[in-house]
N, C-alpha and C positions, 0 to 999 in steps of 0.2 A: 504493500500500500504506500503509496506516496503522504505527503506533509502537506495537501493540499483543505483546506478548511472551508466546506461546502456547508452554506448553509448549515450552523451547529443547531438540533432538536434540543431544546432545553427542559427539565423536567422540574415542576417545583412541587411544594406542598403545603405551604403558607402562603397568607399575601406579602409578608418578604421577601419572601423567594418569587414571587410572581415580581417585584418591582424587581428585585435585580436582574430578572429575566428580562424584561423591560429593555433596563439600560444597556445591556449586552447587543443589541442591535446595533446602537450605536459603532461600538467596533467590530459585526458581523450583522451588517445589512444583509435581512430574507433570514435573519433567524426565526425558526418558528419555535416560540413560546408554550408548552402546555402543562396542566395538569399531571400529575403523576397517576400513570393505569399501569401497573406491569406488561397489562396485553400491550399496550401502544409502545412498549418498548421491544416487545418482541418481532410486532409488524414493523417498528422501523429501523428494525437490527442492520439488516442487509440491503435497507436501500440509503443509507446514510452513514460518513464516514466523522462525525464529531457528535459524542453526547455530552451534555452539559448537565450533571445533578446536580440542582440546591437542595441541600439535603444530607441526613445522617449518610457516612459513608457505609455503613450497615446495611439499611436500605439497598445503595445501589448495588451491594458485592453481592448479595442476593438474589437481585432480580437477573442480574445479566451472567451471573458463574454459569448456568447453563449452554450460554449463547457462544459460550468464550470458545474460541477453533485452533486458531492459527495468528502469531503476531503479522503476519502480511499480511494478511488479510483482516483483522478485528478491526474495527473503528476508534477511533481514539476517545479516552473517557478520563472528563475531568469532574472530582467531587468541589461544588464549593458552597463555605459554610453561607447562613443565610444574612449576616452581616458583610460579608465578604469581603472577609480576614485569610480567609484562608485559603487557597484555590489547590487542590490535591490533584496531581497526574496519577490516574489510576490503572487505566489501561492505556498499552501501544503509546509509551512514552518515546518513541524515538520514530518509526514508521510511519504510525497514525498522527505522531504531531502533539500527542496528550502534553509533553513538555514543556513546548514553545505555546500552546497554548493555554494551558495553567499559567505561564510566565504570565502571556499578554492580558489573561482575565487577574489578574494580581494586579500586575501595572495598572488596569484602567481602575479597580478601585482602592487601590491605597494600600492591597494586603501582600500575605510573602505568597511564592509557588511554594510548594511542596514538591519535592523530586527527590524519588529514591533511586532512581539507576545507578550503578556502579559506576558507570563510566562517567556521567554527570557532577556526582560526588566525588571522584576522584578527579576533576578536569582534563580528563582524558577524549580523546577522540573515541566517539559512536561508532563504530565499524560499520554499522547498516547504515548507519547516515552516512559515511563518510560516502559510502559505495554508490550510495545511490545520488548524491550532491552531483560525484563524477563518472554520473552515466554508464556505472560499473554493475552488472549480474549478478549475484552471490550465484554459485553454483552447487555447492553442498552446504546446505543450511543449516544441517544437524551439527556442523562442526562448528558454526558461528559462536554457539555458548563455552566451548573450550578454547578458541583464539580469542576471546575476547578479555576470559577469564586471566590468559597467559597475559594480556597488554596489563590488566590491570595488578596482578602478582609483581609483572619485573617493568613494570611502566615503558616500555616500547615491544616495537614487532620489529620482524626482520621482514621487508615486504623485497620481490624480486620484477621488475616491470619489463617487462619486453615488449621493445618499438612502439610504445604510446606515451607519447609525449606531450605537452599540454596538461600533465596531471602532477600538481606539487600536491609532494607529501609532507606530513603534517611533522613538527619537530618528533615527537615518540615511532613514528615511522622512519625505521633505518634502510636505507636501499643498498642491498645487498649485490653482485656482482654473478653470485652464482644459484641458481633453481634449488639448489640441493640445501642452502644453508638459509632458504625462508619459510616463513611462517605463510606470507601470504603471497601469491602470484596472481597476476593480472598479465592478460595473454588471451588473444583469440584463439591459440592452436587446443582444439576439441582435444587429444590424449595425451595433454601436458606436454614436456618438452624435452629433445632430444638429448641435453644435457642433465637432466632428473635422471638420478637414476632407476633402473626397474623396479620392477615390483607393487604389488596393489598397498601395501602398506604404507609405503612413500608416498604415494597418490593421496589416501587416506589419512593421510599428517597432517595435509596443505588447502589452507583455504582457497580456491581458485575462483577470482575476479575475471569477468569477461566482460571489455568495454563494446561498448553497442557502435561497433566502428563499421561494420556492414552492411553494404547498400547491395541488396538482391535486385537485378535486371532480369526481367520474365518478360517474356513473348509467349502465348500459349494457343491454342487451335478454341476457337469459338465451342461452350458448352462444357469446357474441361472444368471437372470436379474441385472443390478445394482438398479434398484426399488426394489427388492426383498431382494437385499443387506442390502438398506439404512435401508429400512424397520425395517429387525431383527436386526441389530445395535438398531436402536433407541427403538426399543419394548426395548430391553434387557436393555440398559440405564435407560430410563423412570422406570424399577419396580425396578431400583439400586437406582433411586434418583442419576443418575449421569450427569453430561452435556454432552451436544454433542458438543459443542466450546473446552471441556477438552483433547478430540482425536487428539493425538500428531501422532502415524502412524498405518498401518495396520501390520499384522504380518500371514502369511501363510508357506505352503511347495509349494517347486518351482513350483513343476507340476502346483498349482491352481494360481501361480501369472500370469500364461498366459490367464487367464480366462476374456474377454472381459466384462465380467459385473463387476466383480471386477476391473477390470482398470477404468473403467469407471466410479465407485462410487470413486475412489482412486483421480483421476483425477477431477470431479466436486468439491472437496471438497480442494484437493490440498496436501493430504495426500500421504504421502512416502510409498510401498510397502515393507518389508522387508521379504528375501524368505528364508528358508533353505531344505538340502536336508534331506531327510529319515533318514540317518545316525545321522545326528546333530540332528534330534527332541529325535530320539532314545536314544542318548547318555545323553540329559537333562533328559528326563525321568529316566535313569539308574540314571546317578546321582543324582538326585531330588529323589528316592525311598520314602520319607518320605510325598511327598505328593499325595493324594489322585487322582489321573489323572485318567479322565474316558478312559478303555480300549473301540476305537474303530474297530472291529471287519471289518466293511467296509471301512476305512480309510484302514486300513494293507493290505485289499486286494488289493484291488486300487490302492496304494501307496509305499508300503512297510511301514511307518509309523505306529506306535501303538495308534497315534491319532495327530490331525494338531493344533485346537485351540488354546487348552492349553498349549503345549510345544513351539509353537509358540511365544503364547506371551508371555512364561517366558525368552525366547532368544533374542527375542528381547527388551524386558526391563530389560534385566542384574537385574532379581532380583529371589530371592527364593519364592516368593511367589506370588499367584494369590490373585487378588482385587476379582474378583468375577467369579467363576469356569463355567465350560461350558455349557452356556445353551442352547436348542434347541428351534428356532422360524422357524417354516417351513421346509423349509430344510437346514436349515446352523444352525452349532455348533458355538457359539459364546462365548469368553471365554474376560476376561480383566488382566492386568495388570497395575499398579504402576512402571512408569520408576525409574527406578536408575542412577544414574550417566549417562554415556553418556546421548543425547537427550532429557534431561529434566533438568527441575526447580526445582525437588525434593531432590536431593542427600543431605545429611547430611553432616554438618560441620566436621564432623569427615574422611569424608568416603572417601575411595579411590579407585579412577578410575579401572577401574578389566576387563580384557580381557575376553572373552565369555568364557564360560564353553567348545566347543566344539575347539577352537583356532581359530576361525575365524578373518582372519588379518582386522583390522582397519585403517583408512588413520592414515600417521605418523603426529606428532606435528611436528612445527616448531620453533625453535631458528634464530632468527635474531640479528646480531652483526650489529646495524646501525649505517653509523656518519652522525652525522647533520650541521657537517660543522659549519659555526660559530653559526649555529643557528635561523636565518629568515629564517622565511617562503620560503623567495623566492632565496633560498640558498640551501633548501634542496631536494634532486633530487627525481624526481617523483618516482623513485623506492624504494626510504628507506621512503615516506610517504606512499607507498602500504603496507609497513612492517609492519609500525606503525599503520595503521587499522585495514590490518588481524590479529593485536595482539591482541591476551587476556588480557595480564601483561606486563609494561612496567617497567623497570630496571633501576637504573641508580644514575647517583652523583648528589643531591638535584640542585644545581645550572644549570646543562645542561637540566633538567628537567621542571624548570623554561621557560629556555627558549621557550619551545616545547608546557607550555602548553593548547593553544589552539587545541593540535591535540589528547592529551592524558585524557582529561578534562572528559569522561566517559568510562575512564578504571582502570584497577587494578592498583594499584601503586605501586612499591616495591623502596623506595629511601633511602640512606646512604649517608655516609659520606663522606671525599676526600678519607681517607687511608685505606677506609674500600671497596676494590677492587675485595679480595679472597672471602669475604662474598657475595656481590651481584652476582659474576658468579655461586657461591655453587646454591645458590636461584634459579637465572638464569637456570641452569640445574637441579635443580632439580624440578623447575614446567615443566620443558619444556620435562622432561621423564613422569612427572604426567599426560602429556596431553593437556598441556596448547600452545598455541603460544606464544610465547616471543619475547621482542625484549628488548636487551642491547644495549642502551644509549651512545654514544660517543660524546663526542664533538670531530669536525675536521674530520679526518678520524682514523676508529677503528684498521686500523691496522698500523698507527705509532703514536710508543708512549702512546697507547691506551687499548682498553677491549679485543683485537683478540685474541690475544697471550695469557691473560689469559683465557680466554676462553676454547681455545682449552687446554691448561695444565692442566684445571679443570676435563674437559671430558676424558684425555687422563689417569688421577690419578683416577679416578670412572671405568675406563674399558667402559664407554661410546662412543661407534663408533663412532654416528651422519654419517647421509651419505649426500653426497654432493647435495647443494642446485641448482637445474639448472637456478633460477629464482623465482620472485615471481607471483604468475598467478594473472593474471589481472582482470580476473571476481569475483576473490577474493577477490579482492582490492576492487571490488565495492560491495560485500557482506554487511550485518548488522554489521557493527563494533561493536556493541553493544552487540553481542551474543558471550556468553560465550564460551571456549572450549566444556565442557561437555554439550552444546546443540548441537553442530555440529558431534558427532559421533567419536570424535577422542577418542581413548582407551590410556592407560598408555602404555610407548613405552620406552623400552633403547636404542635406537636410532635413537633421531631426528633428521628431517631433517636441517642440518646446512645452514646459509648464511651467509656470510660476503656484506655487503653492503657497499659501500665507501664514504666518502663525502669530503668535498671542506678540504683538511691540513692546519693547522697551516701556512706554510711554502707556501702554494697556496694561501692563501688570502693576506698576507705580502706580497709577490713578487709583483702580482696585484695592490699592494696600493704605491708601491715604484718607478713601474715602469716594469725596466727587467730584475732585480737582478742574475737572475738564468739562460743565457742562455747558460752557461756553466756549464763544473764539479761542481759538488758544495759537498759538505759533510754534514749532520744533525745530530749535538752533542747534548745529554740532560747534563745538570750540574746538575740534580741532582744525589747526591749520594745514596739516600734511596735504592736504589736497586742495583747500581753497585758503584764499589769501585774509590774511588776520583782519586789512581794510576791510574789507567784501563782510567779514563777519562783524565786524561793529558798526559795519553800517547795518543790517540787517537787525541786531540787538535794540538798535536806537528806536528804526521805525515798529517793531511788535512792545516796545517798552511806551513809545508817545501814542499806538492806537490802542492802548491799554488791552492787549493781547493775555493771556496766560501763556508763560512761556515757559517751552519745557526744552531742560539742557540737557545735551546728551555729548559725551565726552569730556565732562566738565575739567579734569584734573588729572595730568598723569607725570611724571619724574620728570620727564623733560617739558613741559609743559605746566609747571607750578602757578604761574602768575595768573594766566588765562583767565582764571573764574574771578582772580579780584578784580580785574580788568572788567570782565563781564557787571559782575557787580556795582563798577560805581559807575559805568554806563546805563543801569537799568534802574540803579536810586535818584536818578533825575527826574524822574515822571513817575517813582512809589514813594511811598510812605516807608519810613524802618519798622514801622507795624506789620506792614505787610507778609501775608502766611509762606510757608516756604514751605515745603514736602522731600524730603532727601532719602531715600529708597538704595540702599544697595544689595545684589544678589534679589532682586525681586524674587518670591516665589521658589530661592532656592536653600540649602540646607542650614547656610549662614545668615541669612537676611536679617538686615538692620531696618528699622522703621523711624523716624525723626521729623517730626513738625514743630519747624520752630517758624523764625522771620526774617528778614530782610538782615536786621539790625546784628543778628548773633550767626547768621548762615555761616560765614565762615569757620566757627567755634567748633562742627563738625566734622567731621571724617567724610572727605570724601574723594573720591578715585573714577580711575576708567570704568570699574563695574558698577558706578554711582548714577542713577537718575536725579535731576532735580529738576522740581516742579513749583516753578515761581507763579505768585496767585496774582489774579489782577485788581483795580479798584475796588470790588466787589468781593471777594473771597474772604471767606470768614472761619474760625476755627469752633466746630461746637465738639463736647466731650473730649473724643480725639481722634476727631475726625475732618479732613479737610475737606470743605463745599464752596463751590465757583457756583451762585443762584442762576440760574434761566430768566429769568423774572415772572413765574408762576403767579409769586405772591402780589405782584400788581395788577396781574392781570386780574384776580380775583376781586382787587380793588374797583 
């Protein structure tokens, strides 16, 4: 079973547990909410892969111990109490996702996961997750629980890889030189490997990993079976010495992809069909001149095509060469390929993403510009955590990254420095035309004060369009976050598709901690200079200070920058009063935060820095209890 989170059934049995089922929508939009029936959990055992109990964990081990099968197949089950404190991974913590979901329903209300895996408690690498992140088979699963056991006894494996490249192994993963001295092999060859030595018990030691690097090319005669199919597949495998777990997808010409035994064999196995038309097989053949393609005589009549297998599956695995050329078992022509970049595990460290030979458009990459607001969890909006999953590579300034990283903890990393801004968007864009999803990093919201604006300056200085993002899709979001761009089929693109996504401001969190600073005009100055001129900001100061603005400072103070705020200061006591409320907010909303309303008169008496908001009031702003309010003019109106 994949990590993918379909619509979670949630079970309750109070009306607390019905509101927290409720809230849960929120970060699994189409969850359906019900009652607790045992029968309804039995009817929606097997057609659903997330259950949610509010509820004694007693309760749920009861109802579902019967249903329980197989960890690849079971659905993932999280208990959580009805305050939601507690969110327990119950079942198919690593497959079904129970883990990362218990995490995420903790994070949204405030409580801890509960996670007992071994491998979790020990921060060790998932072997099942690991495998299936990189598009890797288990092949004998009964041995999964003794390699795994072994990682966590002596804290690494001896792993052996042959010729699959594009797969970095995790530091407790040692790569080995020779088959005989690992634990783990990863390897398309179906009866392990020449250099192993004999014997069933040696076989039986080793876990063996089969990357889904296999693109099958079929031609077949109109009304053939998919028994007929499987059949010559595996015949042709078996005298390659190739596995049949290594079949990453099929590859035909369209006419034959309507062919009911072909779907059918496509379908039991779970294999993608990829079609093309006459033309496109034609044109890789022309281009490809250099290789040896059997001329099909009844293919061309048929078809127009000058043969389906083989050119088949050189377009669909974006590569120049065939793994093993067209054989015939009965009546189907059956040819292989070695994927390349898109849809596999294979591609070289060198290599780069390459649109089809015949120009066939590919879904685009995505760029996401996220803010994560101050940074909890339960701060940052269900649509910029959709971001941050369907990414490939996450961007960003070391410290905002920090904060996040429970959510980024098995992705690409790309982090810098505070002033190193132009460098991460160059990056930023330039994986994200390579093919990759992206998401740049913002604390607050990204478009004030933020990565937006460079962003788009970067793209607009490359000639890079990007076209407008309508959303992020939400079955996306519950996609394998673990899976690379170049498995998902996205090709190199000069323009992806852009999103800005928003999250809580600077100036949104401070208001909220202050009170109601802001329920008038206001104006939002940065002091720093690094990028605009110190004139440009005092003049700027002057005029929201004489249109008696509320003015909110951001940047106000930093080591090289000491004066600034007094500066600011006695520019903005020209047109206030030293009565006047002041609000000084640092760390909003995070684990250190300081809260401060004083006035004009003592502002500088405080502490205050780069992580500092301050929020100057205007004529009108007043302090009651303690709390700051900027009036509307409500109370005249009533007059």
């Amino acid at each position: 079973m994949d990590t993918e989170v379909k619509t979670p059934v949630v079970f309750y049995v109070t009306k607390n547990g019905l509101n927290l089922g409720k809230h849960l929508k929120v970060i699994y939009p189409g969850t359906q909410v019900l009652k607790f029936k045992p029968e309804d959990v039995v009817r929606l055992w097997h057609k659903n892969k997330t259950f949610i109990f509010i509820m004694a964990s007693g309760i749920a081990v009861r109802t579902i111990a019967p249903l329980i099968k197989d960890k690849r197949t079971d659905p993932a089950v999280v208990v959580l109490d009805e305050k939601g404190r507690y969110a327990v991974s119950l079942l198919s913590g690593h497959l079904g996702g129970a883990n990362r979901i218990a995490k995420e329903v903790a994070g949204f209300f405030g409580g801890r996961p509960v996670i007992t895996t071994a491998s979790d408690i020990s921060n060790l690498t998932a072997m099942d997750l690991w495998a299936e992140g990189n598009n890797l088979a288990i092949e004998n699963w009964n041995l999964l629980p003794k390699i795994s056991t072994r990682l966590i006894d002596n804290g690494r494996l001896n792993v052996y890889v042959e010729q699959v490249s594009g797969i970095k192994l995790p530091a407790e993963f040692l790569a080995v030189k020779a088959p005989k001295d690992a634990d783990v092999i990863i390897t398309n060859k179906a009866g392990g490997l020449r250099a192993l030595p004999a014997g069933r018990q040696v076989l039986l030691s080793k876990l063996f990993l089969r990357p889904k690097d296999l693109v099958i090319g079929i031609g077949c005669n109109s009304g053939t079976s998919a028994e007929e199919i499987e059949s010559a597949v595996k015949k042709t495998l078996k005298k390659n010495n190739l596995s049949f777990l290594s079949i990453h997808s099929i590859a035909t010409i369209d006419i034959k992809g309507r062919e009911t035994g072909l779907i059918a064999f496509a379908k039991k196995y779970n294999f993608k069909i990829n079609t093309f038309t006459p033309d496109e097989i034609n044109s890789v053949i022309s281009n490809l001149c250099s290789l040896a393609f059997n001329f099909s005589a009844a293919a061309y009549k048929a078809t127009g095509a000058k043969g389906v297998a083989e050119p088949a599956a050189i377009l669909a695995a974006e590569t120049d060469n065939l793994l093993v050329l067209k054989q015939k078992s009965g009546n189907l022509p059956v040819a292989k390929a070695n994927l390349r970049g898109p849809g596999s595990g294979v591609r070289g460290q060198g290599e780069k993403l390459r649109t089809l030979p015949t120009g066939r458009q590919a879904p685009k990459s995505k760029l996401y510009i996220v803010g994560i607001g101050p940074g909890d969890i339960e701060h940052i909006t269900p649509e910029a955590q959709r971001a941050i999953k369907e990414s490939d590579v996450i961007v960003g300034y070391g410290t905002y990254l920090d904060l996040i990283k429970e959510l980024i903890k098995d992705k690409e990393v790309v982090s810098t420095g505070m002033t190193q801004e132009i460098d991460r968007c160059k990056k930023a864009v330039e994986l994200a035309v390579s093919g990759k999803n992206v998401s740049v990093i913002s604390g607050g919201d990204p478009g004030i004060y933020a990565m937006a604006g460079l962003v788009f300056e970067v793209l607009r200085g490359q000639g890079v369009k990007g076209s407008r993002g309508q959303g992020i899709n939400k079955s996306t979001y519950r996609s394998n976050p673990r899976t690379p761009a170049y498995r998902t089929g996205r090709l190199a693109s000069s323009n992806p598709v852009v999103k800005v996504v928003p999250g809580i401001s600077a100036l949104n969190a401070c208001a909220s901690r202050l009170g109601a600073p802001l329920m008038h005009d206001f104006a939002s100055i940065s002091l720093s200079d690094r990028l605009t001129p110190w004139k440009l900001i005092e003049k700027r100061l002057n005029a929201a200070a004489m249109a008696d603005f509320v003015i909110v400072l951001y940047n106000p103070k930093s080591k090289g920058r000491a004066e600034h705020i007094k500066k600011a200061l006695k520019i903005i006591s020209k047109h206030r009063n030293s009565g006047t409320p002041v609000g000084i907010v640092k760390g909003a909303m995070r684990e250190n935060e300081k809260i401060v309303i004083t006035n004009l008169k003592n502002m500088l008496k405080h502490d205050i820095d780069m992580q500092t908001t301050v929020i100057i009031g205007n004529s009108q702003t007043y302090v009651w209890e303690k709390w700051m309010i900027t009036p509307r003019g409500y109370e005249n109106k009533k007059k």
